[in-house]
PQR file with spaces between the fields and no chain letter, atoms N, CA, C, O and H, PARSE charges and radii, in Angstrom:
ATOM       1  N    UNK     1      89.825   34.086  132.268 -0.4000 1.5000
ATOM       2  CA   UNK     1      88.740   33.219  132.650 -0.0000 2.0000
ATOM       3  C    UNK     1      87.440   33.793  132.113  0.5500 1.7000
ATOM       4  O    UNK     1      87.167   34.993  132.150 -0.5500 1.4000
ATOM       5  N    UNK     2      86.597   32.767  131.571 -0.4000 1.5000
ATOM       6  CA   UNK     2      85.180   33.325  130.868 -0.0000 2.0000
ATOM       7  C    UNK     2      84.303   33.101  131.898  0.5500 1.7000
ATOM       8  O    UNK     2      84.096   31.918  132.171 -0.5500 1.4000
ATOM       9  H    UNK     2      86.819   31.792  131.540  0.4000 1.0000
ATOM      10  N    UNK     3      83.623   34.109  132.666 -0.4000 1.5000
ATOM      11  CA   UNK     3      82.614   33.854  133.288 -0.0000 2.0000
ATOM      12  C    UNK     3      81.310   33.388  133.233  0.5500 1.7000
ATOM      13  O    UNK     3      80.544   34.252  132.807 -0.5500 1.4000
ATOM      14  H    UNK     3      83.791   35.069  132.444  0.4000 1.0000
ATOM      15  N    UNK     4      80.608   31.991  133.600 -0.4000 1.5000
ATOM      16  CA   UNK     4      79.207   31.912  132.917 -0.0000 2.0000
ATOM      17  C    UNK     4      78.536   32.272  134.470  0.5500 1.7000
ATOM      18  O    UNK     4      78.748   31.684  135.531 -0.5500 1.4000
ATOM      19  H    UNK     4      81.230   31.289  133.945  0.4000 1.0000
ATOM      20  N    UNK     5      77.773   33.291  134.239 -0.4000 1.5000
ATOM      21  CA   UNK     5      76.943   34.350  134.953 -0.0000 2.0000
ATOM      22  C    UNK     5      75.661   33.120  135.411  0.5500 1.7000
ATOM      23  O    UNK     5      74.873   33.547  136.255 -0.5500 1.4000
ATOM      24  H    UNK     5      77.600   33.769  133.377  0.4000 1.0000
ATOM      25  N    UNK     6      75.456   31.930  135.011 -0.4000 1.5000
ATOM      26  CA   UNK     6      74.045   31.416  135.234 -0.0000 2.0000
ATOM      27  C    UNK     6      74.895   30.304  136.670  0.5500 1.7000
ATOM      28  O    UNK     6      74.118   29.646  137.361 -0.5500 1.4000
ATOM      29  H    UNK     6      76.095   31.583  134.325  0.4000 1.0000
ATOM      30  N    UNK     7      76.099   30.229  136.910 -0.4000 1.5000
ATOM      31  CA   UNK     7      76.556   29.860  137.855 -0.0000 2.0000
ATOM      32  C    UNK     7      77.461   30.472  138.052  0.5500 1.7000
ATOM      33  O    UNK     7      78.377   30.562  137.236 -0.5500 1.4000
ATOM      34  H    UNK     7      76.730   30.763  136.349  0.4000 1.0000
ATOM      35  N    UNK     8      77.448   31.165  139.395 -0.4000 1.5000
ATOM      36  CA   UNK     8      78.493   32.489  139.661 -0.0000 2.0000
ATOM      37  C    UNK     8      79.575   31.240  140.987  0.5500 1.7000
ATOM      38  O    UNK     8      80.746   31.060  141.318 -0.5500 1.4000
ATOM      39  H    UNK     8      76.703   31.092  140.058  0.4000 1.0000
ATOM      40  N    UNK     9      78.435   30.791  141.252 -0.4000 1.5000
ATOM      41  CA   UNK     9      79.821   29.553  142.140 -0.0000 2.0000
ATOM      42  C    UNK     9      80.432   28.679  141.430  0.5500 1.7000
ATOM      43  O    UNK     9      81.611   28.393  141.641 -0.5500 1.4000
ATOM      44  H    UNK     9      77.484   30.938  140.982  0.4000 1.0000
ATOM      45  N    UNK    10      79.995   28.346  140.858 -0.4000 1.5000
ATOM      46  CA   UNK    10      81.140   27.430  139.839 -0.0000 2.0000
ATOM      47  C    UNK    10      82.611   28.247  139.327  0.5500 1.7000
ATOM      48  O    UNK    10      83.703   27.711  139.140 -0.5500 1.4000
ATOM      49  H    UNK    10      79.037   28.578  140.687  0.4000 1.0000
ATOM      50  N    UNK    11      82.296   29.561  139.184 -0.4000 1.5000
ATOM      51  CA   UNK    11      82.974   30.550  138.432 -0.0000 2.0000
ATOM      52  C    UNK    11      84.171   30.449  139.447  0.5500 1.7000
ATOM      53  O    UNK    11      85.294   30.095  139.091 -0.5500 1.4000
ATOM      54  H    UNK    11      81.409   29.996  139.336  0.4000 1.0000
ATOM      55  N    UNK    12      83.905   30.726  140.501 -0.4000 1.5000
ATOM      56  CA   UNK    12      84.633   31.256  142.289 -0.0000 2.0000
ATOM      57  C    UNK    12      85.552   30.097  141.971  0.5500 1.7000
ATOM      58  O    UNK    12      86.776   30.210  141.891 -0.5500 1.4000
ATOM      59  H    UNK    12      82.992   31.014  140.790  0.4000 1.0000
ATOM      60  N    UNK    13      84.662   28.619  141.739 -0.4000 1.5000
ATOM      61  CA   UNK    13      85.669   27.576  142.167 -0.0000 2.0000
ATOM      62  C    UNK    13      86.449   27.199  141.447  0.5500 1.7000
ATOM      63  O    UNK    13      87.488   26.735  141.916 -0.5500 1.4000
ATOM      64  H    UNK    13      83.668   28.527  141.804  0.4000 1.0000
ATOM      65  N    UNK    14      86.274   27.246  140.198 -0.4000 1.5000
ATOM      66  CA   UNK    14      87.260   27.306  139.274 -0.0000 2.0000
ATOM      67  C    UNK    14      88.417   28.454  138.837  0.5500 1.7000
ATOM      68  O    UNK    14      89.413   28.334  138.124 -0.5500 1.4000
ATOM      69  H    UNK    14      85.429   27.623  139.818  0.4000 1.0000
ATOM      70  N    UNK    15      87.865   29.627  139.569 -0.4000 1.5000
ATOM      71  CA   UNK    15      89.100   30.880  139.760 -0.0000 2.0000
ATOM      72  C    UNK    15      89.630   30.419  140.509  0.5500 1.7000
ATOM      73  O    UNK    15      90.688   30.010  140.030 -0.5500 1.4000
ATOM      74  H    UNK    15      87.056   29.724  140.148  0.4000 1.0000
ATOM      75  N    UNK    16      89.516   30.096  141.981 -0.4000 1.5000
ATOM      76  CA   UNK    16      90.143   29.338  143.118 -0.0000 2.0000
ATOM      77  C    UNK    16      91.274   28.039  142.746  0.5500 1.7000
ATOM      78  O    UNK    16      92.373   27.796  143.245 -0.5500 1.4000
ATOM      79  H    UNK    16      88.657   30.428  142.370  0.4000 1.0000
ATOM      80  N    UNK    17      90.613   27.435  141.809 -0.4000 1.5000
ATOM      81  CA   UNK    17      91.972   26.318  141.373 -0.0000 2.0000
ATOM      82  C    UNK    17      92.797   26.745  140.559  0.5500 1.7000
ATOM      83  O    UNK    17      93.988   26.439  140.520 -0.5500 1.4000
ATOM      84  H    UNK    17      89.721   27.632  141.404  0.4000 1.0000
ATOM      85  N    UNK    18      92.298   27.389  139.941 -0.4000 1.5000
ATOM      86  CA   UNK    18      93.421   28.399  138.881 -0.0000 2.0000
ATOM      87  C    UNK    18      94.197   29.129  139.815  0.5500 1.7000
ATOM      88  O    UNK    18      95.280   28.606  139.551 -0.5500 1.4000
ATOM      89  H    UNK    18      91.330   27.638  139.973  0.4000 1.0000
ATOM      90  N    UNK    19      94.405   29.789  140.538 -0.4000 1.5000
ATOM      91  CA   UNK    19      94.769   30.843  141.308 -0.0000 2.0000
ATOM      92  C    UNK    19      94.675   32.082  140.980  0.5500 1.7000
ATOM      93  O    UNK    19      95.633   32.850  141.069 -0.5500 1.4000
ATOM      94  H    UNK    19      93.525   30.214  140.752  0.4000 1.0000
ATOM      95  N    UNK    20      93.111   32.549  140.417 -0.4000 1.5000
ATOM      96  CA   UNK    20      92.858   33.074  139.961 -0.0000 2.0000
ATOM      97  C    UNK    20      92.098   34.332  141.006  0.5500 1.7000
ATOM      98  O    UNK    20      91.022   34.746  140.574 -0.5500 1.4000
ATOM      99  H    UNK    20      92.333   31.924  140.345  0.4000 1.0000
ATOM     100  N    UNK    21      92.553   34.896  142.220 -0.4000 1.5000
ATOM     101  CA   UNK    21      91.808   35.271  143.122 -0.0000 2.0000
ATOM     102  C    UNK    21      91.123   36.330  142.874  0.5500 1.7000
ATOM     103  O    UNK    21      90.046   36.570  143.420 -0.5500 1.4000
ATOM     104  H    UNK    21      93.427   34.560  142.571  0.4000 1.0000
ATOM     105  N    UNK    22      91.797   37.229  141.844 -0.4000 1.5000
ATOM     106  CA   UNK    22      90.574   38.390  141.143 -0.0000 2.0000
ATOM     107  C    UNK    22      89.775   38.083  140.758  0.5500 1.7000
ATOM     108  O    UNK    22      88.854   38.897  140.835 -0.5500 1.4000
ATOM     109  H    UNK    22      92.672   37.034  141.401  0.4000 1.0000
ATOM     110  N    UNK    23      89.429   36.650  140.012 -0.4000 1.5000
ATOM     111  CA   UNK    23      88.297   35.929  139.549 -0.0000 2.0000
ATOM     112  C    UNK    23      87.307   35.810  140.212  0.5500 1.7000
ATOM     113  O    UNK    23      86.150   36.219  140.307 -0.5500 1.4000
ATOM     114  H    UNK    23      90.177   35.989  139.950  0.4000 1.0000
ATOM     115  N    UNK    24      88.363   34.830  140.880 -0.4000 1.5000
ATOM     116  CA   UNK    24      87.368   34.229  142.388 -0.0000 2.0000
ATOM     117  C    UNK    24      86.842   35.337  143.475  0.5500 1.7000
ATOM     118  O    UNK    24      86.002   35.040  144.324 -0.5500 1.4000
ATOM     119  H    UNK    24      89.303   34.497  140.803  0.4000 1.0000
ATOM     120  N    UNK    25      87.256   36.277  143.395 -0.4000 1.5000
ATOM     121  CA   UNK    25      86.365   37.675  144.161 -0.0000 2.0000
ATOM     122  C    UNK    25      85.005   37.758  143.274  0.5500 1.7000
ATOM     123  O    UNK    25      83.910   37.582  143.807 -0.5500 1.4000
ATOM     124  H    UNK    25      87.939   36.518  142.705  0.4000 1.0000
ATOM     125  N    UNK    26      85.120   37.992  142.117 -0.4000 1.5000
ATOM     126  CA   UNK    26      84.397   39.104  140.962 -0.0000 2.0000
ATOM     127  C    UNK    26      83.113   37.471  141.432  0.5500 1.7000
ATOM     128  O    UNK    26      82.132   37.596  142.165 -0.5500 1.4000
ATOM     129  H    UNK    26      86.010   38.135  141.684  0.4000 1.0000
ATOM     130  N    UNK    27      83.411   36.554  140.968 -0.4000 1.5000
ATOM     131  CA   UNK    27      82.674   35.621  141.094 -0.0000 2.0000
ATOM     132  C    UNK    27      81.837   35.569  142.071  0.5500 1.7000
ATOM     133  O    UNK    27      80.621   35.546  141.885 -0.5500 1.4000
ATOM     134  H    UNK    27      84.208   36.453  140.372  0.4000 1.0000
ATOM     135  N    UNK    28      82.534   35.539  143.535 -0.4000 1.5000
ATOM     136  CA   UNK    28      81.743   35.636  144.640 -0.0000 2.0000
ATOM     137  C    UNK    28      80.875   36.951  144.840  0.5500 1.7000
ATOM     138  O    UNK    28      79.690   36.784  145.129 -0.5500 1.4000
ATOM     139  H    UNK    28      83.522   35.558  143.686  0.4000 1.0000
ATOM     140  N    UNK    29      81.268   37.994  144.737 -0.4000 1.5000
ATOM     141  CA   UNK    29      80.262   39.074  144.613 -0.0000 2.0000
ATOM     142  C    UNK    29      79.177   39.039  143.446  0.5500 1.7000
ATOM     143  O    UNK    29      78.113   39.648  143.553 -0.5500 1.4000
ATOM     144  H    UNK    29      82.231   38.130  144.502  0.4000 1.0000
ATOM     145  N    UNK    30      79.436   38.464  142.591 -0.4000 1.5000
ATOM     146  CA   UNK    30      78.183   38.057  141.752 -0.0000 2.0000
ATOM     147  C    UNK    30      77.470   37.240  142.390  0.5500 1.7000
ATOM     148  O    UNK    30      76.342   37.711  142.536 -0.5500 1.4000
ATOM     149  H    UNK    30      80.300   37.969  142.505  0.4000 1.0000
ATOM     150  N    UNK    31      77.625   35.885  143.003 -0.4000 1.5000
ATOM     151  CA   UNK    31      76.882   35.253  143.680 -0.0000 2.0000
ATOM     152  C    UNK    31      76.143   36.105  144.972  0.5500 1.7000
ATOM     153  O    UNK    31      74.923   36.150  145.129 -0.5500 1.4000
ATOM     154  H    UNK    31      78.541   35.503  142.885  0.4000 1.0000
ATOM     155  N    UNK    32      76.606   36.412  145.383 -0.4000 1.5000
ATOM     156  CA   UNK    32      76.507   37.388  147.044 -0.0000 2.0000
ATOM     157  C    UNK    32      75.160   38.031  146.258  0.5500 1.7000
ATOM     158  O    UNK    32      74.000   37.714  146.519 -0.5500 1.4000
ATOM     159  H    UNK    32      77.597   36.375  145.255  0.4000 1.0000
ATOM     160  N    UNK    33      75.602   39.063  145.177 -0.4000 1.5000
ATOM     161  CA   UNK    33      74.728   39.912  144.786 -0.0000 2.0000
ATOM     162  C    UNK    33      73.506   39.516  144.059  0.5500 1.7000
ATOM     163  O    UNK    33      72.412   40.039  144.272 -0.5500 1.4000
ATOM     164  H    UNK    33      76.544   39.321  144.965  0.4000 1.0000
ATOM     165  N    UNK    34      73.686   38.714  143.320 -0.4000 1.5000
ATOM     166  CA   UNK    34      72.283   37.391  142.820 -0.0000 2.0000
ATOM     167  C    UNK    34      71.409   37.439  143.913  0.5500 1.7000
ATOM     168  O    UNK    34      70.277   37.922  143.905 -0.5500 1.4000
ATOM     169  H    UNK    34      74.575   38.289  143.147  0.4000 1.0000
ATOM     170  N    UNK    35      72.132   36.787  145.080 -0.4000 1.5000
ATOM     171  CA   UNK    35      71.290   36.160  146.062 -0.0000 2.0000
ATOM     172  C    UNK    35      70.457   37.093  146.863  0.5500 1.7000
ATOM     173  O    UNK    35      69.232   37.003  146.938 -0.5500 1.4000
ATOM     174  H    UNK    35      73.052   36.395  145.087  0.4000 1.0000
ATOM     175  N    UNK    36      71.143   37.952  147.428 -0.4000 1.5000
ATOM     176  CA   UNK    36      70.888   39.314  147.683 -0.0000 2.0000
ATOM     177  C    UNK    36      69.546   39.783  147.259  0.5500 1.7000
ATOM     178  O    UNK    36      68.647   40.145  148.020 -0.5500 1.4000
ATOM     179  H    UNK    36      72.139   38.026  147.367  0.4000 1.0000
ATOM     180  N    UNK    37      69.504   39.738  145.921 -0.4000 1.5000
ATOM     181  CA   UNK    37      68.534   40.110  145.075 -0.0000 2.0000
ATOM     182  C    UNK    37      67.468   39.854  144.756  0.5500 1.7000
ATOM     183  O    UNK    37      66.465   40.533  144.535 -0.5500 1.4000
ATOM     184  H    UNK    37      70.234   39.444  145.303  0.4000 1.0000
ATOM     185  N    UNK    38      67.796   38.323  144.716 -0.4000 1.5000
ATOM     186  CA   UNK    38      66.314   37.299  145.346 -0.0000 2.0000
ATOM     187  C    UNK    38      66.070   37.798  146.124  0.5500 1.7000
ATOM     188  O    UNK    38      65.233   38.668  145.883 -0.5500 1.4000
ATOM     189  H    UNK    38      68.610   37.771  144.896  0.4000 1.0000
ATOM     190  N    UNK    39      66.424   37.725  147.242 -0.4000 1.5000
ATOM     191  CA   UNK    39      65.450   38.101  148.764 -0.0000 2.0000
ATOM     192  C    UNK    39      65.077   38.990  148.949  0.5500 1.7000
ATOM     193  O    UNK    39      64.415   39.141  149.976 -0.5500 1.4000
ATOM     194  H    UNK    39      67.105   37.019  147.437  0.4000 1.0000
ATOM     195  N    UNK    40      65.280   40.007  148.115 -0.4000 1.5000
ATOM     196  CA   UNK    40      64.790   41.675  148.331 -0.0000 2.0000
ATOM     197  C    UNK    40      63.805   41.705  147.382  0.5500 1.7000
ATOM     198  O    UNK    40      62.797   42.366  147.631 -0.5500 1.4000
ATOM     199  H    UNK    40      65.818   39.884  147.280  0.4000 1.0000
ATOM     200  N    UNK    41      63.934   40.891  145.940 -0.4000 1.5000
ATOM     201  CA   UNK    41      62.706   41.107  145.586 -0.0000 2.0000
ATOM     202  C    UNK    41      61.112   39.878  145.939  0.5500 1.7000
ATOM     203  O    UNK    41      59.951   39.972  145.540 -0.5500 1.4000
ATOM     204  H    UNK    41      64.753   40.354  145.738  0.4000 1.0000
ATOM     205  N    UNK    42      61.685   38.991  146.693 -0.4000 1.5000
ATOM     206  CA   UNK    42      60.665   38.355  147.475 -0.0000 2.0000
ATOM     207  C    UNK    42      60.049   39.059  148.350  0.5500 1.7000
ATOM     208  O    UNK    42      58.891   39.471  148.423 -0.5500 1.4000
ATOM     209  H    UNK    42      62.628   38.915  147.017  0.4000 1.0000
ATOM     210  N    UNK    43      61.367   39.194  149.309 -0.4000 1.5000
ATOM     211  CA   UNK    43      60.397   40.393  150.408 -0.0000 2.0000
ATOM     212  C    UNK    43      59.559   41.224  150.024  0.5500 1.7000
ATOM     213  O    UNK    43      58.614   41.521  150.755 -0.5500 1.4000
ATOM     214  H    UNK    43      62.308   38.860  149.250  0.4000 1.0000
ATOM     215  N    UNK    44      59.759   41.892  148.544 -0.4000 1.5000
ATOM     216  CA   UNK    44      59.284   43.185  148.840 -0.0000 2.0000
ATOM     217  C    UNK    44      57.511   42.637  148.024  0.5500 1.7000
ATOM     218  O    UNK    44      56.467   43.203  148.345 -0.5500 1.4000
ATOM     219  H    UNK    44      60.527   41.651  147.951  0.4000 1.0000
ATOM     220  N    UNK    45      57.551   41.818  147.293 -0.4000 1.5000
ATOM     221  CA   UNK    45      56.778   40.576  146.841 -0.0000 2.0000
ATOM     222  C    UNK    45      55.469   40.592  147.559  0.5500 1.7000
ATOM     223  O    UNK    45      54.298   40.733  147.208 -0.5500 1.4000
ATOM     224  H    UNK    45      58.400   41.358  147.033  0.4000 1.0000
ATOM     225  N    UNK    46      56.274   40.336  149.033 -0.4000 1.5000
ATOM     226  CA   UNK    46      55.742   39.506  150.379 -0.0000 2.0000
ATOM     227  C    UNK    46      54.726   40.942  151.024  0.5500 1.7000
ATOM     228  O    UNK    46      53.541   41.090  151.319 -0.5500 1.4000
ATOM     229  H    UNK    46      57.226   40.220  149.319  0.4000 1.0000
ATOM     230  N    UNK    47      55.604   41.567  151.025 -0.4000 1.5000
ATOM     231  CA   UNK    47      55.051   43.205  151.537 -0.0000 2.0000
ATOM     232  C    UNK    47      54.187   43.676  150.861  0.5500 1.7000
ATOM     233  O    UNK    47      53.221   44.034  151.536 -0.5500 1.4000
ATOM     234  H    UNK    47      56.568   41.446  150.784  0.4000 1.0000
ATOM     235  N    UNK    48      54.090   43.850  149.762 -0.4000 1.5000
ATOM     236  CA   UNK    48      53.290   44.737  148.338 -0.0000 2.0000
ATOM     237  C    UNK    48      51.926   43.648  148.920  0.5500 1.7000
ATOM     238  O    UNK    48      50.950   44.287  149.314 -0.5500 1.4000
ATOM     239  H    UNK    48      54.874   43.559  149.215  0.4000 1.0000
ATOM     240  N    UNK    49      51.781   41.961  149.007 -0.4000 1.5000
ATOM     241  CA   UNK    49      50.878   41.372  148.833 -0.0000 2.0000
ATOM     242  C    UNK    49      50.300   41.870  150.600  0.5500 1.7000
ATOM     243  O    UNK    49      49.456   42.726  150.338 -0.5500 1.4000
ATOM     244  H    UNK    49      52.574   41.441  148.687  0.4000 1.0000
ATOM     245  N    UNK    50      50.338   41.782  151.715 -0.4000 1.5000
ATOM     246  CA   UNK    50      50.346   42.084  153.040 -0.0000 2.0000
ATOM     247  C    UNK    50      49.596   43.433  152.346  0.5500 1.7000
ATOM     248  O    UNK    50      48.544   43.090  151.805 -0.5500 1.4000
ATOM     249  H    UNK    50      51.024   41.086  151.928  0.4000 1.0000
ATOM     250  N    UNK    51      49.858   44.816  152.231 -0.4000 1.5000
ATOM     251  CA   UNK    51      49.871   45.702  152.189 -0.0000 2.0000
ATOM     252  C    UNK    51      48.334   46.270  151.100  0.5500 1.7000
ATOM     253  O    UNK    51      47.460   47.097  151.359 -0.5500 1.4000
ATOM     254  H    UNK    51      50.712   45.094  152.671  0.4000 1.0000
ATOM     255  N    UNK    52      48.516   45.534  150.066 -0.4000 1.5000
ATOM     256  CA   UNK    52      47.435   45.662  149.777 -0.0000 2.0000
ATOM     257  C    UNK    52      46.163   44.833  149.930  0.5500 1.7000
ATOM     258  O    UNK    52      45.110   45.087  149.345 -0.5500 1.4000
ATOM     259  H    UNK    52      49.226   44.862  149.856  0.4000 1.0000
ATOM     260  N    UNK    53      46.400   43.611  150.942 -0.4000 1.5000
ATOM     261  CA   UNK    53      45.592   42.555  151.542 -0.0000 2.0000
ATOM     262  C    UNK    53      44.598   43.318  152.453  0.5500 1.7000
ATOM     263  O    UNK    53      43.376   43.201  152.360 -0.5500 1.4000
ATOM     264  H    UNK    53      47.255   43.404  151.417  0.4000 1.0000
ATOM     265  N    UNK    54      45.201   44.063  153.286 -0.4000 1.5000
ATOM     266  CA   UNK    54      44.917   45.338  154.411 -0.0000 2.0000
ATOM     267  C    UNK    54      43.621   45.281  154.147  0.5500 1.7000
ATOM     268  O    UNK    54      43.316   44.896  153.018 -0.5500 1.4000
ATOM     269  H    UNK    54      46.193   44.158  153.361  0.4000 1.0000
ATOM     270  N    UNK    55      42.635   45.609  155.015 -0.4000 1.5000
ATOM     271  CA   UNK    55      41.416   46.442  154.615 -0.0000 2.0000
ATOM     272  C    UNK    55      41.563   47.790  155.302  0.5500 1.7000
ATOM     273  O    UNK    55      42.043   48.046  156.406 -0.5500 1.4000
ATOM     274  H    UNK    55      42.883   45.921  155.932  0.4000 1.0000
ATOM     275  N    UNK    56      41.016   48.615  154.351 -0.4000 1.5000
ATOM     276  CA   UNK    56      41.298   50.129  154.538 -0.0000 2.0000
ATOM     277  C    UNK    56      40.604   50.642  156.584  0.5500 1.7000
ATOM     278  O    UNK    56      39.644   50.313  157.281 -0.5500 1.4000
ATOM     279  H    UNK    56      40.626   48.406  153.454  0.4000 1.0000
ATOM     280  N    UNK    57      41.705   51.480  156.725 -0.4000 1.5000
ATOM     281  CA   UNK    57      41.172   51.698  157.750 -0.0000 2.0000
ATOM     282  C    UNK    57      40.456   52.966  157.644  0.5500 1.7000
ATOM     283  O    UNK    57      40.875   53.907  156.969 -0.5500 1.4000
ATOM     284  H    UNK    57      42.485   51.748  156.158  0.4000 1.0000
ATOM     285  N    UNK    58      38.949   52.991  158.578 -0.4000 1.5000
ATOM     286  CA   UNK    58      37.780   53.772  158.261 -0.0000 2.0000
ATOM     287  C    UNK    58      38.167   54.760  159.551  0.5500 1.7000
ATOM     288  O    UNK    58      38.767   54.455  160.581 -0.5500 1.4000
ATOM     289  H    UNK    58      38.609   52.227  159.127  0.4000 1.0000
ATOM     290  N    UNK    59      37.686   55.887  159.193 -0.4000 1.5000
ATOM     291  CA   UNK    59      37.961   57.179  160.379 -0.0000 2.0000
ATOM     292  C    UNK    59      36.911   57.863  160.802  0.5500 1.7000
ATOM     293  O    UNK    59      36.409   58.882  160.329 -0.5500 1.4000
ATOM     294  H    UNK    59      37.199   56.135  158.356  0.4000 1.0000
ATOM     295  N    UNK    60      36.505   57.000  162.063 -0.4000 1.5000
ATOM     296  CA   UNK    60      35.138   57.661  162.672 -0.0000 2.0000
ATOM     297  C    UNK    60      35.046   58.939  163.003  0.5500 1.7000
ATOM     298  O    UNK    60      35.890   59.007  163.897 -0.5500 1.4000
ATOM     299  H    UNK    60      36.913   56.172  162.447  0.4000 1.0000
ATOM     300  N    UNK    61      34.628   59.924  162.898 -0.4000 1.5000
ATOM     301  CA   UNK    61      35.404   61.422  163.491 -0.0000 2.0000
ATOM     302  C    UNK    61      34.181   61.635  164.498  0.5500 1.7000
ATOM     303  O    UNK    61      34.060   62.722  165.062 -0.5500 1.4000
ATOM     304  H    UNK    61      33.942   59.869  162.172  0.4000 1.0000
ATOM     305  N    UNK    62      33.001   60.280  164.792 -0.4000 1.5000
ATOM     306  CA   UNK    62      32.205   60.907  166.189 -0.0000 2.0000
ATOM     307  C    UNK    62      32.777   59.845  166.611  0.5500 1.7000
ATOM     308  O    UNK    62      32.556   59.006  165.737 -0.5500 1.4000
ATOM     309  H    UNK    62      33.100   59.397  164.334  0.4000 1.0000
ATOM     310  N    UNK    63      33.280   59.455  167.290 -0.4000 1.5000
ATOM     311  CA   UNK    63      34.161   58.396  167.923 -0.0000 2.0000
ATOM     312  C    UNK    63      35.438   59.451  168.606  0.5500 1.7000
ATOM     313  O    UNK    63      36.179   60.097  167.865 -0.5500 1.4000
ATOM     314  H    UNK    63      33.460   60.136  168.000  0.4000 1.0000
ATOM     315  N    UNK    64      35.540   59.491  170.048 -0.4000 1.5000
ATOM     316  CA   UNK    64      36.161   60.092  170.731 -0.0000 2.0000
ATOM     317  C    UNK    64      37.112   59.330  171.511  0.5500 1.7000
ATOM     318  O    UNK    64      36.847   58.413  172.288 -0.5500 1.4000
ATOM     319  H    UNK    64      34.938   58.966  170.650  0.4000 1.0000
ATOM     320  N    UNK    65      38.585   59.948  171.134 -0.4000 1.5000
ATOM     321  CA   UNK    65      39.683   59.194  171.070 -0.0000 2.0000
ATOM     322  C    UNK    65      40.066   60.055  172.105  0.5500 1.7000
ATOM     323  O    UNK    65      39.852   61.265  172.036 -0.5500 1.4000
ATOM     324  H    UNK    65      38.800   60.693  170.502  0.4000 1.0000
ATOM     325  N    UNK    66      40.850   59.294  173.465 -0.4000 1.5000
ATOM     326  CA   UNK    66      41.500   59.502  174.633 -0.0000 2.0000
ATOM     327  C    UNK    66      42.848   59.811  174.493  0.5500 1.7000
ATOM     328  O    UNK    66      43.560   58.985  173.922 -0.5500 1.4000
ATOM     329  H    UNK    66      41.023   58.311  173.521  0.4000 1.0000
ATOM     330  N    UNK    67      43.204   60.572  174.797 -0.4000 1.5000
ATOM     331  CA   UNK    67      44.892   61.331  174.114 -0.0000 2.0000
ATOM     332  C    UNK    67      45.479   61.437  175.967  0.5500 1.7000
ATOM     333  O    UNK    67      44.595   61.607  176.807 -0.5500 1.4000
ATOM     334  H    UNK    67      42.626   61.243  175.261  0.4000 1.0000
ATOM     335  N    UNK    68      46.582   61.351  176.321 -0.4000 1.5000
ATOM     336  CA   UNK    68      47.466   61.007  177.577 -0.0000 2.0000
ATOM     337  C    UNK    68      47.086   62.939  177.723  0.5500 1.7000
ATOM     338  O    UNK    68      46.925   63.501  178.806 -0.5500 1.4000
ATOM     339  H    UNK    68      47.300   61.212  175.639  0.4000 1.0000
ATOM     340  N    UNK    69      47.033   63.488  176.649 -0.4000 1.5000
ATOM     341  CA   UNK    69      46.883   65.027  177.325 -0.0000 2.0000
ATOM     342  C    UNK    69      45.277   65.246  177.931  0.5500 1.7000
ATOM     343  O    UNK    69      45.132   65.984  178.905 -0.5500 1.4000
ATOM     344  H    UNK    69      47.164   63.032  175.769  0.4000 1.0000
ATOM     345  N    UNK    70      44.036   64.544  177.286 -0.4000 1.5000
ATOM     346  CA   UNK    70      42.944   64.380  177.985 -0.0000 2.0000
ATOM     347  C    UNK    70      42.968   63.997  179.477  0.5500 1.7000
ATOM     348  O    UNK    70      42.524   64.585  180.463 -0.5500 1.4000
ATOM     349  H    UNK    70      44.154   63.944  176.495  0.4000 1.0000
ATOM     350  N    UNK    71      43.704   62.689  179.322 -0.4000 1.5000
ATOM     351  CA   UNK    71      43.730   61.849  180.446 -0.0000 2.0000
ATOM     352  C    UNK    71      44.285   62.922  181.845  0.5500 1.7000
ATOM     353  O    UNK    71      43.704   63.258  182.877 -0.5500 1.4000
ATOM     354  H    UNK    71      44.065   62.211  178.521  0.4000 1.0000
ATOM     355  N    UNK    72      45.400   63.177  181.407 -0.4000 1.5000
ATOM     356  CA   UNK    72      45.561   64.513  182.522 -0.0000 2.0000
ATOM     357  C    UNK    72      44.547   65.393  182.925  0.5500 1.7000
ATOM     358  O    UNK    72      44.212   65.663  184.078 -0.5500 1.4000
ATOM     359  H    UNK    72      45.872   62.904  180.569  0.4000 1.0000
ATOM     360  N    UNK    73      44.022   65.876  181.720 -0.4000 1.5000
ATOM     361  CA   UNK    73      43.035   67.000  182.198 -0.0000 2.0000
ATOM     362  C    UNK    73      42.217   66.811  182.945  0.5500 1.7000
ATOM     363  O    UNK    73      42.057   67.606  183.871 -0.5500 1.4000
ATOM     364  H    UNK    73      44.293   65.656  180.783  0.4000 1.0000
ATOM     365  N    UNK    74      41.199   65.392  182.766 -0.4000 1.5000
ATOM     366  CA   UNK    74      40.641   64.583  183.498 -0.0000 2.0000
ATOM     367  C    UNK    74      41.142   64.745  185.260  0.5500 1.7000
ATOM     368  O    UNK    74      40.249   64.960  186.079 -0.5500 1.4000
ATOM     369  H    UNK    74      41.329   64.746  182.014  0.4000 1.0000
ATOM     370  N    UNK    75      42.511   64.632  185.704 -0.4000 1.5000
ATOM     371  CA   UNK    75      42.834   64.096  187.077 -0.0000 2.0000
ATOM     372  C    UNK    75      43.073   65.395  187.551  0.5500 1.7000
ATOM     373  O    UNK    75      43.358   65.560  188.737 -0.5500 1.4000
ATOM     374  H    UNK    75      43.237   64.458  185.038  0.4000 1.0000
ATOM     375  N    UNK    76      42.992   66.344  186.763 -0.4000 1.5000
ATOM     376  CA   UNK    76      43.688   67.992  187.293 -0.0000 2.0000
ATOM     377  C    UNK    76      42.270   68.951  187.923  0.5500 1.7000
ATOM     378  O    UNK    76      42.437   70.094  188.346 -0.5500 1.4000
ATOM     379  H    UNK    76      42.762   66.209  185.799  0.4000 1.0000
């Protein structure tokens, strides 16, 4: 069976009528893995744009930050 890679389901279904089930595996994991692939490189797409959208966070260092070990010291 000649695989055309630009439809990996077509491939499956036509291994499948053949009785071709090594086909029809190799096929479906190509599809699986295509798809797969899309979405990971969308996501990561999606993230990169989020991420550098951010505005930088600024670090006041006279700005006095309450820590749960202050807070104790405070009640002791």
């Amino acid at each position: 069976m000649t695989q055309d890679n630009s439809n990996p389901t077509r491939d499956m279904i036509d291994a499948l009528q053949k009785g071709d089930n090594l086909g029809a595996e190799t096929a479906f994991k190509s599809a699986l893995s295509n798809k797969v692939g899309t979405e990971l490189d969308d996501k990561r797409k999606d993230v990169a744009s989020t991420i550098m959208a951010k505005e930088p966070e600024t670090n006041n260092d006279n700005a006095e930050q309450s820590t749960e070990i202050d807070d104790w010291k405070k009640r002791t």
